[in-house]
C-alpha positions in Angstrom: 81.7 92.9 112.3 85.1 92.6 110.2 84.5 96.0 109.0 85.0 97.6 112.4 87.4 95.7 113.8 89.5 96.6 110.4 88.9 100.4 110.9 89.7 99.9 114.7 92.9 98.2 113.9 94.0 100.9 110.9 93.3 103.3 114.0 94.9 102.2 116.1 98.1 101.8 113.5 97.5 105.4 112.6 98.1 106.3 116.5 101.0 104.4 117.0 102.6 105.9 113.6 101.7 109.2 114.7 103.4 108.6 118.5 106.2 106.6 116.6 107.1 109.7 114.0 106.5 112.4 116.8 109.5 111.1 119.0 111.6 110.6 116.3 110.6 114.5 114.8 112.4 115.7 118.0 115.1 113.6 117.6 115.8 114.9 114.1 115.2 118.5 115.4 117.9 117.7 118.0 120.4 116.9 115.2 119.2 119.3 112.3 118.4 117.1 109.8 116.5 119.1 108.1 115.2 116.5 105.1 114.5 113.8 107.6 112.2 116.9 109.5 110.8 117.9 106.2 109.5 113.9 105.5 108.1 113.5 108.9 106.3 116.5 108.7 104.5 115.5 105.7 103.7 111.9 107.2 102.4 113.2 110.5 100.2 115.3 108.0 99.0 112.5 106.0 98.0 110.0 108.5 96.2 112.0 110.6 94.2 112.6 107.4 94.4 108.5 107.2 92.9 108.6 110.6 90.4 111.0 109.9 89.4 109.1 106.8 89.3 106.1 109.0 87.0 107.5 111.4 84.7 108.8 108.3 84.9 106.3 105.9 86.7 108.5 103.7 87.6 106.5 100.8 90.1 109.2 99.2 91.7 110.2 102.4 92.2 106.7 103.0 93.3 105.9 99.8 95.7 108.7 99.8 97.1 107.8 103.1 98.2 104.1 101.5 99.4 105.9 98.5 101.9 107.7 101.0 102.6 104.9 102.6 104.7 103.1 99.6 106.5 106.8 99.2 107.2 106.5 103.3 108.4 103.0 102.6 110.7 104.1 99.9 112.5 107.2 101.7 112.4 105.2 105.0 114.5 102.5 102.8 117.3 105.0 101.6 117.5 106.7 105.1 118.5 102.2 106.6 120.8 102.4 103.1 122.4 105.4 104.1 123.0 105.0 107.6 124.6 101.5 107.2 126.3 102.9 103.9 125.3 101.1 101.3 126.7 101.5 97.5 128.1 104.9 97.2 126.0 106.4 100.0 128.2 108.3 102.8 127.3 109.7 105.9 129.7 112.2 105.9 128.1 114.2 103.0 125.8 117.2 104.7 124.1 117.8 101.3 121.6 114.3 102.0 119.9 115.2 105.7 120.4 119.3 105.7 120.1 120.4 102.1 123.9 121.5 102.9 122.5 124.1 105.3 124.3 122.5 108.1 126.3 119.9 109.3 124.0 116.7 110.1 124.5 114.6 113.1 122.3 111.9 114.6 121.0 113.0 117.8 121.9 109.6 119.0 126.0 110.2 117.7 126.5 112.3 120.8 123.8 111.2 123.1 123.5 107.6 122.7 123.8 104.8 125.2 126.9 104.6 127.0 128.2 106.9 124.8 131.7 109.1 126.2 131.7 112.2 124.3 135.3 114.2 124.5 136.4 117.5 123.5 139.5 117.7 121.6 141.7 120.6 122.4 143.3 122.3 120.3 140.8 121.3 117.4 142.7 120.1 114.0 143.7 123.2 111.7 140.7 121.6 109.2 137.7 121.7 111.4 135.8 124.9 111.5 135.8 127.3 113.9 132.2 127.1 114.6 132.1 123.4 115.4 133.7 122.1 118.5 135.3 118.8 117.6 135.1 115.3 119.3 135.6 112.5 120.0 132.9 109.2 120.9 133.7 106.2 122.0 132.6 103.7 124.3 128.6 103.3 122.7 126.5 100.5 123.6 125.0 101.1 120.7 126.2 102.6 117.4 123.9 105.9 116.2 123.4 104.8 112.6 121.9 100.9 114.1 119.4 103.3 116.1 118.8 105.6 112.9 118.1 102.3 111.2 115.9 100.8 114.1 113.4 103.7 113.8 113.1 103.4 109.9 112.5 99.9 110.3 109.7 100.4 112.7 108.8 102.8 110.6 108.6 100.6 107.7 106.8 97.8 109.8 103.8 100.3 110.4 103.8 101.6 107.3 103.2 97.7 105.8 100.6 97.1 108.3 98.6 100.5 107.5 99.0 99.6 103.9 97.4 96.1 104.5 94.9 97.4 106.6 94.1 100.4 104.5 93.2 98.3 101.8 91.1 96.1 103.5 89.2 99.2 105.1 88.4 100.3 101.4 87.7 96.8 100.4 85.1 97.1 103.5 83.7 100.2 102.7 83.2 99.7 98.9 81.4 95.7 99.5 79.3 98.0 102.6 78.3 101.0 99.6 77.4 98.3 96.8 75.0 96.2 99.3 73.2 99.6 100.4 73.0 100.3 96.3 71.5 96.7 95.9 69.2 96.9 98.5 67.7 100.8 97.2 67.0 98.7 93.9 64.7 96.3 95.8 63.0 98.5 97.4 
């Protein structure tokens, strides 16, 4: 009985990481953040192989999928450090998000709500000439506390498919030792 209502639950987790890390994929694409696209990529990848493992007691896809997790944890962590700027982190820097192949911006820096976006004409002798340059003001909410709001939910799925992975291999290993114990009766 717990077993399935375990595996249910870790699906159910895996479905809602996978909508979760879908819409915020576009969102990157939007802004050309090209490491934050790279990541996402690989976690769609892995928990749909966590999900397949799920649905065929898999033990190594599923304890690959909660071997991800801590790494999706970890980068998740840096992106909330980075956004609110913490230590020596800057959000100004392009080489963190695009490998320095472009300049970075949040979707959500332009687009977010309430937001006022104004051209500035003539642009500043510094900016380049292949960037139009702006100004914002007037947010209801600040891009980098919406940046942060999707690693954190990120981060609370993430725990919970950890927890639940683990209880899904506990499951699955007590389920294999009492088939093994009841061949040797027989």
């Amino acid at each position: 009985m717990g077993f399935c209502s375990g595996r249910c639950t870790l699906m159910f987790i895996c479905g809602m990481q996978l909508a979760c890390i879908l819409e915020r994929q576009i969102f990157d694409f939007l802004g050309y953040q090209w490491a934050p696209i790279l990541a996402n990529f690989i976690h769609i990848i892995i928990v749909i192989l966590g999900l397949f493992g799920t649905i065929q007691c898999r033990t190594r896809y599923i304890t690959g999928y909660a071997a991800w997790l801590v790494v999706w944890v970890s980068w998740n962590v840096f992106i909330i450090c980075f956004y609110l700027e913490a230590g020596d982190l800057s959000k100004e820097r392009d080489l963190i998000l695009t490998f320095n192949v472009s300049m970075h911006r949040s979707w959500w820096m332009e687009n977010g709500p309430g937001c006022m976006v104004t051209s500035v004409t003539p642009a500043p002798d510094w900016a380049p000439e292949d960037h139009r340059y702006i100004t914002i003001s007037e947010c209801l909410l600040e891009y980098q506390y919406i940046e942060v709001g999707h690693s954190s939910l990120q981060i609370f799925f993430a725990l919970a498919g950890f927890i639940y992975a683990c209880y899904v291999l506990k499951c699955i290993s007590e389920e294999e030792d009492s088939c093994q114990n009841n061949k040797v009766l027989t």
